[in-house]
LOFI-51615 format. One record per residue (C-alpha): residue in three letters; x, y, z. Coordinates in steps of 0.05 Angstrom, whole numbers, plus 32768, in hexadecimal, padded with zeros to 4 digits. Layout:
alaXYZ ...
END
This chain:
unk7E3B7FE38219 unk7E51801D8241 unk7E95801C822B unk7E7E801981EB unk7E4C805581EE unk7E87807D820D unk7EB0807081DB unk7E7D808E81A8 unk7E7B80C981DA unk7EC280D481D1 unk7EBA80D28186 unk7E818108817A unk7EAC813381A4 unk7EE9812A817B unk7EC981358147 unk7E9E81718165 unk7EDE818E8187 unk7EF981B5814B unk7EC981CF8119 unk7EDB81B180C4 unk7EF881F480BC unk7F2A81F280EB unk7F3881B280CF unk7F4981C5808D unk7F73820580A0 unk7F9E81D980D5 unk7FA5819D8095 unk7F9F81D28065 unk7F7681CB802B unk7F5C8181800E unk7F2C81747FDE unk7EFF81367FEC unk7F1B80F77FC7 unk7EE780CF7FBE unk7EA380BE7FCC unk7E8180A68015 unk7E7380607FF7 unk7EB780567FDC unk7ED9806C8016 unk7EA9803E8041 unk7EB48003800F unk7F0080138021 unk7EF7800D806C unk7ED17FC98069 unk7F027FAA803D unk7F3E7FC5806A unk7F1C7FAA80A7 unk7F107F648081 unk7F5E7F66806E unk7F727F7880B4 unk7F4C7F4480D1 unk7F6A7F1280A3 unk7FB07F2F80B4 unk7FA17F3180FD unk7F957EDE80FE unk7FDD7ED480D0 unk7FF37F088101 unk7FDA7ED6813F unk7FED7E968115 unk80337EA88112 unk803E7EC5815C unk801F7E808174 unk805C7E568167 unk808D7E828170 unk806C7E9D81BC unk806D7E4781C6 unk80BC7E3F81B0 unk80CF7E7881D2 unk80A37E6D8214 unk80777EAC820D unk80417EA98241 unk7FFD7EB8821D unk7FED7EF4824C unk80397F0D822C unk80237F0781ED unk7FE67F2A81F5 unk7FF37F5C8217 unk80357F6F81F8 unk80437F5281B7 unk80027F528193 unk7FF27F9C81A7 unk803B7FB5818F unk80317F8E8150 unk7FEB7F8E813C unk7FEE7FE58141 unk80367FE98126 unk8015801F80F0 unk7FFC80428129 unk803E804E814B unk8065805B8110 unk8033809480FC unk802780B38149 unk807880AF814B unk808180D38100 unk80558105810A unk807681188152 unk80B681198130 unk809581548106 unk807B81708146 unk803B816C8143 unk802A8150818B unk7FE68159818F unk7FD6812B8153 unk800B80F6816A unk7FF380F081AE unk7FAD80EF8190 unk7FBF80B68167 unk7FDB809681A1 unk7FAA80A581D7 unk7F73809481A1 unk7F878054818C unk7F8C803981DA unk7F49805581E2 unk7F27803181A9 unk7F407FF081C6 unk7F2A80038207 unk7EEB801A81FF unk7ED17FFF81B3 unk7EF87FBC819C unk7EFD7F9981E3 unk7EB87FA481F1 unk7E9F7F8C81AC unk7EC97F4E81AC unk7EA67F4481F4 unk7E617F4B81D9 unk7E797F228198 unk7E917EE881CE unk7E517EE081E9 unk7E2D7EDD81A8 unk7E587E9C8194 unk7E527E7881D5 unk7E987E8D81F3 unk7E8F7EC7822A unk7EC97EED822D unk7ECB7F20826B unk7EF17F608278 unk7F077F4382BE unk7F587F5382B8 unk7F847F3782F2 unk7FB17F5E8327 unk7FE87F6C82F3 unk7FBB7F7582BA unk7F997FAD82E0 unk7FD37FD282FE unk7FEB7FD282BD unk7FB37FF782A1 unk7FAB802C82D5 unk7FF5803282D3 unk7FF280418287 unk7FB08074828B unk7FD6809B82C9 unk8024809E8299 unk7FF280B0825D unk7FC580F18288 unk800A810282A6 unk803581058269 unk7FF481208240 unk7FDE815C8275 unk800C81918265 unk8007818D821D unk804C818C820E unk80858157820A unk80CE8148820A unk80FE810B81FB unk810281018244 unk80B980EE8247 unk80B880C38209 unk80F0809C822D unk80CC808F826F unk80948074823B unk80BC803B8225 unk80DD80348261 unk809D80228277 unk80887FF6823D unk80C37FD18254 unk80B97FD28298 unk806A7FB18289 unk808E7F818259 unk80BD7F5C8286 unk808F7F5982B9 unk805C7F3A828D unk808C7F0E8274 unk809B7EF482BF unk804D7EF582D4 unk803C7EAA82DC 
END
């Protein structure tokens, strides 16, 4: 619950950090497309879809993770996250190309966040509602994984700027976590 209530902290800021105004000049001028219920009816049936997508998406990795000898823990922790937020990526990674690196790394930083602190705490809660407790209780690897991942994100995030050099020691450290999940017992 408290990652959860954070997480809505971190919302009503973002959305409290820059006034509509400054919105608009820095995305220049929109008019509104359609209506609050429409765009709501949108969401829901997006989230339905991707839910739907997300078990094919799980189906599929199943059989291939068991002919290939993919360790669960590799699979979760590497393949399904690269996969499932593939969108994600492709945006943060177009929209640095047009240097705009405030947005990307707010895509970025953003997404990780609303696993962190919204989805993985729901799916807890949810887990315990159908009889199966699921806990956040990660194991040695797990967690030096994560605290290696918040420290490369503050450090490379700090200064507010960023070169090619950076962005390689990124995925040099994606790969770096991905072979040594893959040899994690």
């Amino acid at each position: 619950m408290v990652l959860i209530i954070v997480y809505i902290l971190y919302l009503i800021f973002s959305l409290r950090e820059k006034s509509p105004a400054e919105v608009e000049q820095e995305h220049g001028q929109h008019a509104r497309t359609m209506r609050l219920p429409v765009a709501l009816g949108v969401l829901v049936v997006s989230t339905i879809a991707i839910v739907f997508m997300s078990e094919i998406l799980v189906g599929a990795l199943e059989p291939t993770a068991e002919d290939w000898g993919l360790t669960e823990l590799f699979v979760g922790v590497m393949l399904v996250p690269l996969v499932g937020n593939i969108a994600e990526h492709l945006v943060a990674v177009q929209v640095a190309y047009g240097k705009k690196m405030d947005l990307s790394l707010g895509i970025a930083i953003g997404s990780g966040l609303q696993i962190a602190l919204f989805v993985t705490p729901v799916l807890v809660l949810v887990s315990i509602l159908l009889g199966e407790p699921m806990t956040l209780v990660f194991n040695s690897y797990e967690l030096m994984a994560l605290v290696g991942a918040t420290l490369v994100a503050v450090l490379i995030s700090v200064d507010g700027e960023s070169n090619r050099l950076e962005g390689a020691e990124l995925v040099g450290r994606y790969f770096i976590l991905g072979i040594a999940f893959f040899f994690v017992p």
